[in-house]
N, C-alpha and C positions, 0 to 999 in steps of 0.2 A: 387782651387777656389771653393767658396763653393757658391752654387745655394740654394736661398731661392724659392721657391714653397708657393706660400699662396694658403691655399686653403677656398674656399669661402663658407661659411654655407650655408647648404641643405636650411633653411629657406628664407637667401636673395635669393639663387639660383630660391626659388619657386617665388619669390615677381617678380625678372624680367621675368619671365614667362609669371606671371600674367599680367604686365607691356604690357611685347611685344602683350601679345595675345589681351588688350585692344586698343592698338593701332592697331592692325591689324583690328579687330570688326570694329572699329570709321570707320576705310577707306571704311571699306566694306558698311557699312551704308551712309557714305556720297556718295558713288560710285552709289550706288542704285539712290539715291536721284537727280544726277546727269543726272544721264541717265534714268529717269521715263517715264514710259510709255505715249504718250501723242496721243490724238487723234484730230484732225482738221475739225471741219467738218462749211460748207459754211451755213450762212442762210439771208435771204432776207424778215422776217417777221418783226412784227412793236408790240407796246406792247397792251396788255398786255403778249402776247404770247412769245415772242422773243424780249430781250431791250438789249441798248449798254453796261449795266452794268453786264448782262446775266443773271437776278434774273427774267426772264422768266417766263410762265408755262411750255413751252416747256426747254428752258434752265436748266431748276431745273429737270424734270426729266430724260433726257438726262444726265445730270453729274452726275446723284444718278446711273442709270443705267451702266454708263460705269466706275463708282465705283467699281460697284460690279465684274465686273469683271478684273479689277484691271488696268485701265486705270484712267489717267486725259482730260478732255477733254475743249478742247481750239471753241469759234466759232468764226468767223470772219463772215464780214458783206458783202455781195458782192452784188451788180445788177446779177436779177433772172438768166438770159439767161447766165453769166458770167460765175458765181457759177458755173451750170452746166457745162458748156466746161472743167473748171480748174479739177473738180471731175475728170469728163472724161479721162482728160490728166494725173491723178494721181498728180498732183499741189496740192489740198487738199484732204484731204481722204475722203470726204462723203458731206451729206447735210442732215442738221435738219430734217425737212420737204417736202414732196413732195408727190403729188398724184400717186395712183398704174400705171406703164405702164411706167416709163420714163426709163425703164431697157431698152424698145424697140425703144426708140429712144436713147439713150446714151448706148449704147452695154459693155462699165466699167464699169457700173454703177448694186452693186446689191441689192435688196431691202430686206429688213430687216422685216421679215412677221405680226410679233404681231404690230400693227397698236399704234401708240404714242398718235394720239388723233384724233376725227371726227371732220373738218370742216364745221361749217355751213355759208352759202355765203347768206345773207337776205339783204333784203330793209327798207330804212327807210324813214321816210315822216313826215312832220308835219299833214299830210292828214289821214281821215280814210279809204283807200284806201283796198277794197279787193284782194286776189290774189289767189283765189280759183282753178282761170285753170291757175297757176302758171306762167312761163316765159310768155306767151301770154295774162295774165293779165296786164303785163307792155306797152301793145301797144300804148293803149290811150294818153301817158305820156309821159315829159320829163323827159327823165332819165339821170343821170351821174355817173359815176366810175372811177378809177384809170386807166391811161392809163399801159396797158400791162398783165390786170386781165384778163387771156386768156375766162377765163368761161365764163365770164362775154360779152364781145368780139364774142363768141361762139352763146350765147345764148340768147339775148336781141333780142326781133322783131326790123326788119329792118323797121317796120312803125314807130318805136317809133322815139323820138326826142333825139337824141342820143349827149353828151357830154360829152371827154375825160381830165379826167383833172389830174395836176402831182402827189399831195399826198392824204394824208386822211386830210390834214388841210384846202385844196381849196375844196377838195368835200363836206365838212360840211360848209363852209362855203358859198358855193353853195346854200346847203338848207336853210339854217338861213334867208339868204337874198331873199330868195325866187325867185332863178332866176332858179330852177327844182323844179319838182312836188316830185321826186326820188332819192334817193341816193342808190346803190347797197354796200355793203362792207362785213368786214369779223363779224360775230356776237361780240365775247367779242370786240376786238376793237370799237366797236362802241357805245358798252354800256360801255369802259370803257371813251370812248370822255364825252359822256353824262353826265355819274357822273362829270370828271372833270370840266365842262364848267358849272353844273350844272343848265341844262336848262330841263324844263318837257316840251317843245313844240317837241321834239324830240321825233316819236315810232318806236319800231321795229316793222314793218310789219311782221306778222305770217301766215300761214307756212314758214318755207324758202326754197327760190326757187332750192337749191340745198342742199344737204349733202357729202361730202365726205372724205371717211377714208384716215389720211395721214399718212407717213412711213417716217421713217431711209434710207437712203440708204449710202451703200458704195462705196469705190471701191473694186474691184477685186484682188485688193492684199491685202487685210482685209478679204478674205471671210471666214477664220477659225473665225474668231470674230463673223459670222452673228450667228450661232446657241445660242452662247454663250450670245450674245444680245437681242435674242429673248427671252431666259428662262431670263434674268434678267428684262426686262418688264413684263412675265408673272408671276412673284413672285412678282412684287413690287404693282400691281392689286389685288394679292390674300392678301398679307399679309398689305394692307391698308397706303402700304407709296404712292401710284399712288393716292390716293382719300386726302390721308394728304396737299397734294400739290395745287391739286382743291378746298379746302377748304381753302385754303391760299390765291392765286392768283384769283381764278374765282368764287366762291360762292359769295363773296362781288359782284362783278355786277352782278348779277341776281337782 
């Protein structure tokens, strides 16, 4: 019996090579794609800051930041005190924003030291009201805020005439109607209401009655990530994509 042997050209030989190794490439790439890094982090802010579409100021640089270090990053919306427990429990991995110290009350929880953005918490008035000795200039007056704005809660004299109310669309409309002298809120938001609704009876009261730096935080099983997230906030500050963004989002309301 005679055995025929075909034997197959060096050329097609190389071609299914080629072949298999493309196919292998594809999987490996789709594989990645598959399995992508993703980050979750909670936040409880209103626009222009933080919006449901995540086109943010905070949302923009948060996802440019945890780019760079080769994350995607997903936010979801939660009630404030919520957020924080889920963090805590390792439920989601972090939270957008939040003031220095809640490491100390939320012990998961670790903070991310290059600072994302400074809050400023000011008053508005159809009034020309001064607020020169600051919190205690608001005595004389009816004031109102969002119920659960701890600062705010914290810090408002207990002479004043004090009213809690649910969003930022009952608290401006509080003022409109003239039923407070005061509305307390968060700065851009409030100049971004103004533009919208566009009304000039609306000022921001100057100075504001507080300033403060807000942070990243994770969790504790993330905390190889914290350095890595610091230096990619303090690159994107130096090299002018931190200030690109401000000029996008927040320079239009000033």
């Amino acid at each position: 019996m005679n055995i025929c042997i075909k034997k197959i050209p060096a050329q097609k030989k190389g071609r299914n090579m080629l072949h298999r190794f493309l196919i292998l490439w594809v999987f490996v790439i789709f594989a990645k794609v598959s399995y992508a890094k993703e980050i979750t982090l909670n936040a409880a802010g209103s626009p222009p800051l933080n919006t449901p579409e995540q086109t943010g100021f905070l949302d923009l640089v948060a996802k440019k930041a945890f780019s760079r270090i080769g994350y995607t990053l997903k936010i979801v919306k939660l009630p404030a005190e919520r957020g924080l427990r889920n963090v805590n429990a390792g439920i989601e991995d972090g939270e957008l924003f939040r003031i220095k110290g809640m490491e100390k009350l939320y012990p998961n929880l670790i903070r991310v030291p290059e600072k994302i953005i400074d809050m400023e918490f000011v008053a508005f008035s159809q009034q020309q009201i001064e607020l020169k000795k600051g919190w205690l200039s608001l005595s004389p007056y009816s004031i109102s805020f969002v119920n659960g704005w701890k600062i705010y809660e914290k810090n408002v004299p207990k002479q004043a005439e004090i009213t809690k109310v649910r969003n930022a669309e009952h608290l401006f409309l509080m003022l409109i109607k003239k039923r407070t002298d005061i509305i307390l809120y968060e700065r851009w938001g409030g100049l971004l209401y103004i533009k919208n609704k566009q009304t000039n009876t609306i000022k921001m009261l100057l100075p504001p009655l507080a300033k403060k730096e807000m942070f990243i935080y994770l969790h504790k099983k993330h905390k190889k990530l914290v350095p890595k997230l610091t230096a990619a906030l303090k690159q994107m500050k130096q090299d002018g994509s931190y200030n690109n963004i401000v000029a996008k989002i927040l320079t239009p309301l000033k």
